[in-house]
N, C-alpha and C positions, 0 to 999 in steps of 0.2 A: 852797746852792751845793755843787756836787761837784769836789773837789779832784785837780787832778793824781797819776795814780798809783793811784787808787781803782777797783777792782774792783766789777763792776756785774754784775747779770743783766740782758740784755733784754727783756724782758715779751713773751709769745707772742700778743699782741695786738698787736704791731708791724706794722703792712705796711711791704714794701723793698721796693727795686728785687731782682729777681732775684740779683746779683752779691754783693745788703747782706744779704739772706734768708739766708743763711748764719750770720748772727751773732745771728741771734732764735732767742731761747731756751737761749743762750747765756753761758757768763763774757768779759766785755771788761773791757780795760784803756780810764779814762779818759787823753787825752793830751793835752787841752789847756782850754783856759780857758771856760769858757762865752761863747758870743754868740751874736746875735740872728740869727733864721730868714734864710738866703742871699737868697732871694730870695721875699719875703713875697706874692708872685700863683701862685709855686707849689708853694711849702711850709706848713705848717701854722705860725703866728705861734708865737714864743714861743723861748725856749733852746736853743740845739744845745750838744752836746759831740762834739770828734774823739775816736772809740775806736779799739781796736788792736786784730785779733783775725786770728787765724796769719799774722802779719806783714803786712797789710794795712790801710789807714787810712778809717773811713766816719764820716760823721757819725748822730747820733742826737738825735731829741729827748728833753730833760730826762724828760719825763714819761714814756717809755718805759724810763728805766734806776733799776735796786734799786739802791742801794750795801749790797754786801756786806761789804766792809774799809774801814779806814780806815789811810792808808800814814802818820801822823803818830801813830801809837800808841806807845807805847814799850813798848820789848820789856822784861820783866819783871815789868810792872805787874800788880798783884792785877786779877783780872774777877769783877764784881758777880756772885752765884748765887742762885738762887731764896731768898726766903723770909728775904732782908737778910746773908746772909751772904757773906764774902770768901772767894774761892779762889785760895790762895798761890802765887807760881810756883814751879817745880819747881828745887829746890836742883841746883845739878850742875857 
């Protein structure tokens, strides 16, 4: 599941409608909860999420979006680096 707030690429193997085509292959914002295909005779079955992308709202299917971030990280925290070791955050 991809959480509200999470940053996504759209896979450039997305077809949209013209207007959605704009946001393939692009960073969007997820904006809302996952649920199930609008209307399953003419969309593809399975997960949509509403994304946000230059202040416009489309749906997408699950399998077309990366998560790039995770908005529940907490700022500070060591990040795993190659080869088992921690990299400290930046004292400041």
């Amino acid at each position: 599941m991809i959480r509200i707030g999470t940053l996504c690429y759209v896979v450039d193997s997305c077809t949209a409608s013209p207007a959605t085509a704009r946001a393939v292959g692009r960073i969007v914002e997820v904006c809302s909860p996952p649920y199930d295909a609008p209307n399953p005779w003419q969309y593809l079955p399975g997960t949509y999420y509403d994304v946000l992308f230059e202040g416009w709202t489309f749906y997408c299917h699950a399998d077309k979006l990366r998560p790039i971030s995770d908005p529940d990280v907490e700022v500070g925290m060591g990040v795993e680096a190659p080869m088992g070791r921690e990299i400290e955050p930046a004292q400041g």
